[in-house]
C-alpha positions in Angstrom: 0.0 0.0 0.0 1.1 3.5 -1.4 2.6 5.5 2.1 -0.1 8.4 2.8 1.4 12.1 2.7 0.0 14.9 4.5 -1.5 18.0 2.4 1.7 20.1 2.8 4.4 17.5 4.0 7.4 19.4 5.8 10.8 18.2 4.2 13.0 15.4 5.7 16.8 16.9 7.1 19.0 17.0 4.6 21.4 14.9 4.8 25.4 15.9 5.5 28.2 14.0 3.4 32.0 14.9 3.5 34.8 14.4 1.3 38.1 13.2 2.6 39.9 14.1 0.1 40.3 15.6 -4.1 38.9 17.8 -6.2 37.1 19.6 -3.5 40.1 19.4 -1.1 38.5 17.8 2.0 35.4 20.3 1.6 31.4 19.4 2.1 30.5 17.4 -1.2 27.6 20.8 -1.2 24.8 22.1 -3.5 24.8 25.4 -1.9 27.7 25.5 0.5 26.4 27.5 3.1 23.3 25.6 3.7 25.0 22.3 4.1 27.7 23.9 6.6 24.5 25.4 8.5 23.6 21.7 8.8 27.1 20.7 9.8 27.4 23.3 12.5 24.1 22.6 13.4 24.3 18.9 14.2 27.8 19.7 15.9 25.9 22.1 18.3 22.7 20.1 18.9 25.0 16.9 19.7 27.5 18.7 22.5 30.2 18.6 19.6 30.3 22.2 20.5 29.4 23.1 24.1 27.3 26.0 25.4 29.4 29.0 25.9 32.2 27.6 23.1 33.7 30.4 21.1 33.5 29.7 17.7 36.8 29.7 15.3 35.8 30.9 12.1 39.6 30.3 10.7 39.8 26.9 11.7 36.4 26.1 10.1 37.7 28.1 6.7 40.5 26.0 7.0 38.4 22.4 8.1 36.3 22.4 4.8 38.3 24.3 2.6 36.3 27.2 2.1 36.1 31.0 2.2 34.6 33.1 5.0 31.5 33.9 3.1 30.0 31.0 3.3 30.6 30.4 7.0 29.1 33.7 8.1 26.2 32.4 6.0 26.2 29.7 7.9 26.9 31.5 11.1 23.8 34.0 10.6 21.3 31.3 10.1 22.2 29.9 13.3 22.1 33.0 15.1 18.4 33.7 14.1 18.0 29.8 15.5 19.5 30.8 18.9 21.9 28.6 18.4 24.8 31.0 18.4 25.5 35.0 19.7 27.7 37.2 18.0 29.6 39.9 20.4 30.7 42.8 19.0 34.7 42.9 19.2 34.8 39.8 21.1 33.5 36.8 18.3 30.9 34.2 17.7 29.6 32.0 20.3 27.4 28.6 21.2 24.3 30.2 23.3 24.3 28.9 27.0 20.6 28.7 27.1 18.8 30.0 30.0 15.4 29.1 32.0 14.1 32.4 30.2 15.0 30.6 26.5 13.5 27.4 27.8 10.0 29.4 29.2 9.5 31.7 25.7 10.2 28.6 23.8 7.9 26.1 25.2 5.1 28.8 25.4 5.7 29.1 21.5 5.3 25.4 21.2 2.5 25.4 23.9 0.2 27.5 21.5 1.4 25.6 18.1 0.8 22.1 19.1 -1.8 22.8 20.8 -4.0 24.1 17.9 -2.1 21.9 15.2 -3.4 18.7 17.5 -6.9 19.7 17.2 -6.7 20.6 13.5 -4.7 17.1 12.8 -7.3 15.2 14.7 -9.6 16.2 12.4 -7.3 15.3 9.1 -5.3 12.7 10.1 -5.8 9.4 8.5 -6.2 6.2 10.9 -3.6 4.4 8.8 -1.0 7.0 9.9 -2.2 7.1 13.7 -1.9 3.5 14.3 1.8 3.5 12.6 2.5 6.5 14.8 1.5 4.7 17.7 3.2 1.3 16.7 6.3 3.3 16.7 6.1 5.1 20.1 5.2 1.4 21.3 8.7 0.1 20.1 10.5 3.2 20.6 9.3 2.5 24.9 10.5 -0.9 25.0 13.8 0.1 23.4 13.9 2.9 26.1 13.6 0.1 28.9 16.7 -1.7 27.9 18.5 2.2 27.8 18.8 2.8 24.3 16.9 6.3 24.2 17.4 7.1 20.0 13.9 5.5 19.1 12.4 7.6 21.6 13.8 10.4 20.4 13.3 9.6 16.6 9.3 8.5 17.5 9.0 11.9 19.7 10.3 13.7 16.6 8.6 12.4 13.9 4.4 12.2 16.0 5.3 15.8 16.5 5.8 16.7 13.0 3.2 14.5 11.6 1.2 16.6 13.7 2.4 19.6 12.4 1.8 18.3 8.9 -1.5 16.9 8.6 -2.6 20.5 10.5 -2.3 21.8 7.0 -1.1 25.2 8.1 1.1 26.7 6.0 2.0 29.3 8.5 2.3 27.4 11.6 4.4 24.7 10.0 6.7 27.5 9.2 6.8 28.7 12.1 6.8 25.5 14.1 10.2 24.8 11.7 12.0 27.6 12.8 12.4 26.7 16.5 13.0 22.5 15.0 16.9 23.3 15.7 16.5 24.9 19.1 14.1 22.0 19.8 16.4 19.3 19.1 19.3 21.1 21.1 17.2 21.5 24.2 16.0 17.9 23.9 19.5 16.5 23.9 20.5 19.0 26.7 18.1 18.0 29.0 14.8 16.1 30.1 16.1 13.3 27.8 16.4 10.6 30.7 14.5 7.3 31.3 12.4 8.6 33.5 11.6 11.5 31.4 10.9 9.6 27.9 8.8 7.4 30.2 6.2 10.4 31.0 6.4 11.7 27.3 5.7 8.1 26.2 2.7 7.8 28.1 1.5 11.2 27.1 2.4 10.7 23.3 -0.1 7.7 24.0 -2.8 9.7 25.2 -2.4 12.0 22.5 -2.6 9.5 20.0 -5.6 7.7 21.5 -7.3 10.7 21.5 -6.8 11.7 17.8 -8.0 8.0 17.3 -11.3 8.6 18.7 -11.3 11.5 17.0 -12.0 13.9 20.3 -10.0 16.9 19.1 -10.2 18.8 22.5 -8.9 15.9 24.6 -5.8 15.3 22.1 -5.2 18.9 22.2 -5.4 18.6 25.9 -2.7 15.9 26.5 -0.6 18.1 24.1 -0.5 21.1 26.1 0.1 19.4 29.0 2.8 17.4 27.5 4.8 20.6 26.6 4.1 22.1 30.0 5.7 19.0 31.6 8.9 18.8 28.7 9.3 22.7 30.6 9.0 21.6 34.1 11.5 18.5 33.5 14.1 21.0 31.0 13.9 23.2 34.0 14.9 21.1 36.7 17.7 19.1 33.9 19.1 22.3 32.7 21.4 24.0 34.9 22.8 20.4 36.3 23.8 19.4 32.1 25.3 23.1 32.0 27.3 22.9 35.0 28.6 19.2 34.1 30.2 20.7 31.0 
């Protein structure tokens, strides 16, 4: 059976390759150059390659890939408007140390898009997709009981952005897109442990059985509470992943 695609899919990540050496000298094997370093950089920061608070060495990248400094202060200004990374005048550019003020404005901005893109999905949504959604969240929990906590994170993205999809929002899945690199970051920093994925599990669940029985304002419901506990848990799992590093 054909897959089933939301009205307005949102694109896959692109994927990242290298060279290790010839005609590109070592450089990003690129279609545009500065959007596949912005992925580079990206991943590096999201992953803990580069910490919080790092100062950024724009030579040593020039000289990493092969490349001039145009492209990297591409690169570089893309991730600044994902808060991602500061520039100071005089001083450089640097990894943002996020604070509990980054962590409140940006889960109240997720608050009010997931909240309204699960009631719209609920409506849209096709029962194929729900039941694979929740098949996967089913697998990614007994993965997360043996430790491995990638399929948890891989389900959590993916129901999120179905969501998103199947809204059929134009707007909101643009906006919702532009905090996706933030998102990922602050999910690997903190509220990422057993415990945690076991609370998002079960509400992920909730959410899912709700859009199944097609009660909009109860999937809507489990959503916003969701978010409001991922805030609670980043809180409290913040400052003791920033001052371990």
């Amino acid at each position: 059976m054909a897959a089933v695609k939301p009205p307005k899919a949102l694109k896959e990540p692109k994927t990242v390759r290298f060279l290790t050496g010839g005609a590109s000298a070592g450089g990003i094997v690129v279609d545009k150059l500065p959007d596949q370093l912005y992925l580079v950089l990206q991943q590096r920061i999201v992953h803990g390659e580069m910490r919080p608070g790092e100062r950024i060495d724009i030579q040593a990248l020039i000289d990493e890939f092969g490349i001039s400094k145009t492209p990297v202060r591409d690169a570089l200004n893309r991730l600044e408007y994902d808060g991602l990374v500061r520039s100071k005048q005089r001083s450089g550019t640097y990894v943002v140390t996020p604070t509990i003020d980054d962590v409140t404005e940006f889960c109240q901005l997720r608050k009010a898009v997931e909240w309204i893109c699960t009631g719209l999905a609920t409506e849209t949504m096709p029962e194929s997709v729900l039941r694979d959604l929740r098949d996967e969240i089913v697998e990614a929990e007994k993965a997360t009981r043996k430790g491995d906590l990638q399929p948890f994170l891989d389900s959590d993205f993916r129901l999120h952005r179905t969501i998103i999809a199947w809204a059929g929002n134009e707007r909101l899945m643009r906006v919702r897109l532009s905090v996706e690199p933030f998102l990922k970051w602050i999910q690997v920093l903190g509220a990422t442990g057993i415990d945690r994925a076991a609370l998002s599990t079960k509400r992920h669940l909730e959410i899912i059985d709700a859009m199944l029985d097609r009660d909009a304002e109860a999937a809507s419901a489990y959503a916003a509470l969701h978010v409001d506990e991922v805030e609670t848990a980043t809180k409290e799992d913040l400052p003791k992943v920033l001052g371990a590093r």
